[in-house]
N, C-alpha and C positions, 0 to 999 in steps of 0.2 A: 684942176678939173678932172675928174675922173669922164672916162668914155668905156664904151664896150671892149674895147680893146687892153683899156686896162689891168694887167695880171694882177694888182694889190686885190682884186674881190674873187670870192673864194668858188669854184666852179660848182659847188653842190650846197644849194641852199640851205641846209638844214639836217646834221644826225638823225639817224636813226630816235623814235621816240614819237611823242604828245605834240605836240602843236598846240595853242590856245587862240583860238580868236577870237580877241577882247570884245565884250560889249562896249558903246558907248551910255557908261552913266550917264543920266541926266538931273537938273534941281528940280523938284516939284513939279514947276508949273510947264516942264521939257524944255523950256526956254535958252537953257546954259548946259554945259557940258562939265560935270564933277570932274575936275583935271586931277583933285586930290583924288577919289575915288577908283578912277581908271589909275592913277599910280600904287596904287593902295592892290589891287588884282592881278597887275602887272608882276610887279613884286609878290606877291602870293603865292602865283600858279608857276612860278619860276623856282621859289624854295621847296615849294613840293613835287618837285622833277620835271616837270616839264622842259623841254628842251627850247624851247622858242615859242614866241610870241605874232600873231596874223594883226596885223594895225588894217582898219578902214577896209575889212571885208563885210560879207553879207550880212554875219553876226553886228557890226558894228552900226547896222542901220546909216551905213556909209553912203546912200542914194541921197539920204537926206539932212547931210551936212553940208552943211558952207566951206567954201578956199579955208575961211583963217581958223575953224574949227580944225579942217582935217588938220592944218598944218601944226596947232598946239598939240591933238591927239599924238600925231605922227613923232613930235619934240618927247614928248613923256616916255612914248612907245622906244624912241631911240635912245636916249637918256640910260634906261632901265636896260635895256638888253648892252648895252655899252659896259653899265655897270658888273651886270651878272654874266659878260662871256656869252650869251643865249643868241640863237639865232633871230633877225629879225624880219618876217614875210609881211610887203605890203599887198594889199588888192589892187589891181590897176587894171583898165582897159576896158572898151565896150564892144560897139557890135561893128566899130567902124575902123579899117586897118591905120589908116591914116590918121587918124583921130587917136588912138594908143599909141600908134610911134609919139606921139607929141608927151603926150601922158608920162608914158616911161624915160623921155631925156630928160622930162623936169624934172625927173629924181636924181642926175648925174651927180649932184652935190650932194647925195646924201650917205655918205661911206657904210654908216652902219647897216645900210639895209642888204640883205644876203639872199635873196631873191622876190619875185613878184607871182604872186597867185592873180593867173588871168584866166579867165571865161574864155569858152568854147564862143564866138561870136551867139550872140543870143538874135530871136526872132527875126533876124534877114534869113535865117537857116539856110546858107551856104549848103555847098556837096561837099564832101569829106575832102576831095581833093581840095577845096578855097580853103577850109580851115587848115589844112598842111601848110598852105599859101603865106595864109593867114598869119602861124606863128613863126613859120622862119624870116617873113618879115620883122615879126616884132623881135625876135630872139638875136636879130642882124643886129639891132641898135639898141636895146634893152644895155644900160648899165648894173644889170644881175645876171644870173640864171632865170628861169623862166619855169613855174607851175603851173600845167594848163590845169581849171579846174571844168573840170568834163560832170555836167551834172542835168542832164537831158530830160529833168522833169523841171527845170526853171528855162533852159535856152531854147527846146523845141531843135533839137538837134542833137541828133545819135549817131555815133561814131564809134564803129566797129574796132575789133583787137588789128585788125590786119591797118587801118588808120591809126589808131595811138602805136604801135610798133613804128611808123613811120615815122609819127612826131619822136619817139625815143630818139631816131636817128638825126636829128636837128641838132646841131653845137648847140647848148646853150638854151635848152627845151631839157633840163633836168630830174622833170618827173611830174605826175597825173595827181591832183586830189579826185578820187574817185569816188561818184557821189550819184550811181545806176538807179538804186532803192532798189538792189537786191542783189544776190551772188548768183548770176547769172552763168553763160555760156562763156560769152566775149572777156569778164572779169576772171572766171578760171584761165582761161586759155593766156590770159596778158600774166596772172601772176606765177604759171609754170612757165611762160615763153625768159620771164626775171631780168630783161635785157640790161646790161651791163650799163651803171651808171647813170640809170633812171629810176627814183626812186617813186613809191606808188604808194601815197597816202590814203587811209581811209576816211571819208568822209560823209557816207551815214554813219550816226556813231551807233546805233542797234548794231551794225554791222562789223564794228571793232574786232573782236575776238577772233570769229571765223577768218576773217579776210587777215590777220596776222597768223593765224592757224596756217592761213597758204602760201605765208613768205610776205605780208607785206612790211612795208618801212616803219606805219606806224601810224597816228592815227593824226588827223584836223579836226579838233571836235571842241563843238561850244557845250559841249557837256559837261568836259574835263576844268570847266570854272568852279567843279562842286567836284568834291572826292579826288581831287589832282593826282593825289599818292596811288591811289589804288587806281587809274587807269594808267599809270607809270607803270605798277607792280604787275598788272599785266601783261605790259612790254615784254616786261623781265621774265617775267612768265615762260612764256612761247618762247623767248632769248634762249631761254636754259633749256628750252624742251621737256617741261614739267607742265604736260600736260593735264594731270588729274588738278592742280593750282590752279591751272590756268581757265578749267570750266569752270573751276567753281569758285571762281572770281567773276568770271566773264556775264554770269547769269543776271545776278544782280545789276551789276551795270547796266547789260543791256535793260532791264525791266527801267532802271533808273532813267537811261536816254528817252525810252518813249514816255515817259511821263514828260519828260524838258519840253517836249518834242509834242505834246497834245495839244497846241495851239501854235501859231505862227513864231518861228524863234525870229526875237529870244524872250518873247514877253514871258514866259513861264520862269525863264530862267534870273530875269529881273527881278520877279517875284519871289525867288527863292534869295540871290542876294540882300533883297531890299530887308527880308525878313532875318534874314542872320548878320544883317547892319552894316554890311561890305559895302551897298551903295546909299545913296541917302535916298532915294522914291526908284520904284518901278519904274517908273514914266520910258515911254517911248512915244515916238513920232508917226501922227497920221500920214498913210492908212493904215499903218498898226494900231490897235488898240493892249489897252492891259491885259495880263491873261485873266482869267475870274480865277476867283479864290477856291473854288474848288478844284480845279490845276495845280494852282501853287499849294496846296494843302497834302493835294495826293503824292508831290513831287518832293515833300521834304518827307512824308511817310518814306517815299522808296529811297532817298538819300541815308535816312535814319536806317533802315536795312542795310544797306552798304557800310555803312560806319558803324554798326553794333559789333 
């Protein structure tokens, strides 16, 4: 039985790089979950560099899956990263501290997983102080390291650079998906402050480029299910300090995210799978609805720009 205390799991969730967080496919009528499918992307965005895979986050319309859903998802998601070396981040936790401890022990038996992407507690809107509270609790008994994923236009809770330097300083609080909607005051100040051993994923992906222009780690983006390579190569990019590469990679991309991005993710980006045959239907789960075809249209236009 692995515990928090266990040295076999590795203190920094995930290299430098891409992140993907799997959609979950669904058959037609949304009813089922393409187990082929989601292994069929998995595999994918792993051979075209991606460093690790996000199982049963936001992207995966994980609110509205069932126990034996998440648990095949989560079998595929492990399975594949086992196979390829890749790191593997689950989503875990709510708005309730007690209620996430629970959450993250039932992972104790799952070796493969190399850290947990957890929410900022969402709409109790604690004070910055409860959310410090908040993850050194869960980081106390968490069997990974721990990604808080800070994104104050879904939780109703903003939390300043001088609070995430704190959380930096929590054993086992590894690093921020950072996800403000915009390169703000508190985002420069955290990525020049660089604090040792916390890494700071970006997570609007319009915002890729820049925010690795300023030292970040790399990026969390359900955008990078399309174009894998070239939001890798911009890693690389900025890696090497080939700057004139690295704009003139970044532009396109970005224009490509906000097209993903022009309706509720990830219906647009369903759309764009569904249409280049990777899943078997669009389908997502009410209150989602599909993206309309003029989205998915515009998005494989700006994808076709990337790949020319």
């Amino acid at each position: 039985m692995t515990t928090s205390s266990d040295t076999s799991r590795i203190s920094t969730p995930a290299p430098r790089g891409i992140l993907v967080p799997l959609v979950t496919p669904f058959t037609a009528d949304g009813e089922h979950v393409a187990l082929d499918a989601l292994e069929g992307l998995a595999h994918s965005v792993l051979a075209d560099g991606a460093v690790g895979l996000v199982a049963l986050g936001t992207t995966a319309e994980a609110a509205t899956l069932d126990a034996a859903e998440k648990e095949a998802i989560l079998d595929v998601c492990a399975r594949v990263c086992r196979e390829r070396g890749a790191a593997l981040i689950v989503g875990a936790g709510t708005n309730d501290t007690r209620a996430s401890v629970h959450i993250l022990r039932a992972y104790r038996d799952r070796p493969e997983i190399t850290g947990f992407l957890t929410p900022v507690p969402y709409f109790t809107r604690p004070s910055e102080t409860g959310v410090v509270a908040h993850f050194a609790r869960l980081a106390a008994d968490s069997p990974a390291p721990l990604i808080v994923y800070n994104v104050p236009y879904r939780t109703s809770r903003t939390i300043g650079v001088e609070t995430l330097l704190r959380l930096a300083r929590i054993p086992r609080v590894a690093g921020v998906k950072h996800s403000v909607g915009a390169i703000d005051q508190d985002t420069i100040a955290l990525l020049a402050a660089d604090p040792a051993g916390f890494g700071i994923w970006a997570g609007d992906d319009l915002y890729l480029s820049p925010l690795l222009a300023l030292g970040a780690t790399g990026g969390i983006l359900a955008s990078a299910h399309l174009a894998t390579r070239h939001f890798v190569d911009l890693v690389h990019a900025w890696d090497a300090g080939d700057a004139a590469t690295a704009r003139k990679a970044g532009h396109p991309l970005a224009t490509l995210s906000a097209a993903l991005f022009a309706e509720p993710n990830p219906t647009v980006i369903k759309g764009v799978l569904h249409e280049q045959g990777r899943i078997p239907s669009p389908a997502v789960r009410l209150p989602l609805l599909p993206a309309e075809s003029a989205s998915v249209a515009a998005a494989v236009d700006a994808l076709a720009r990337v790949e020319k």
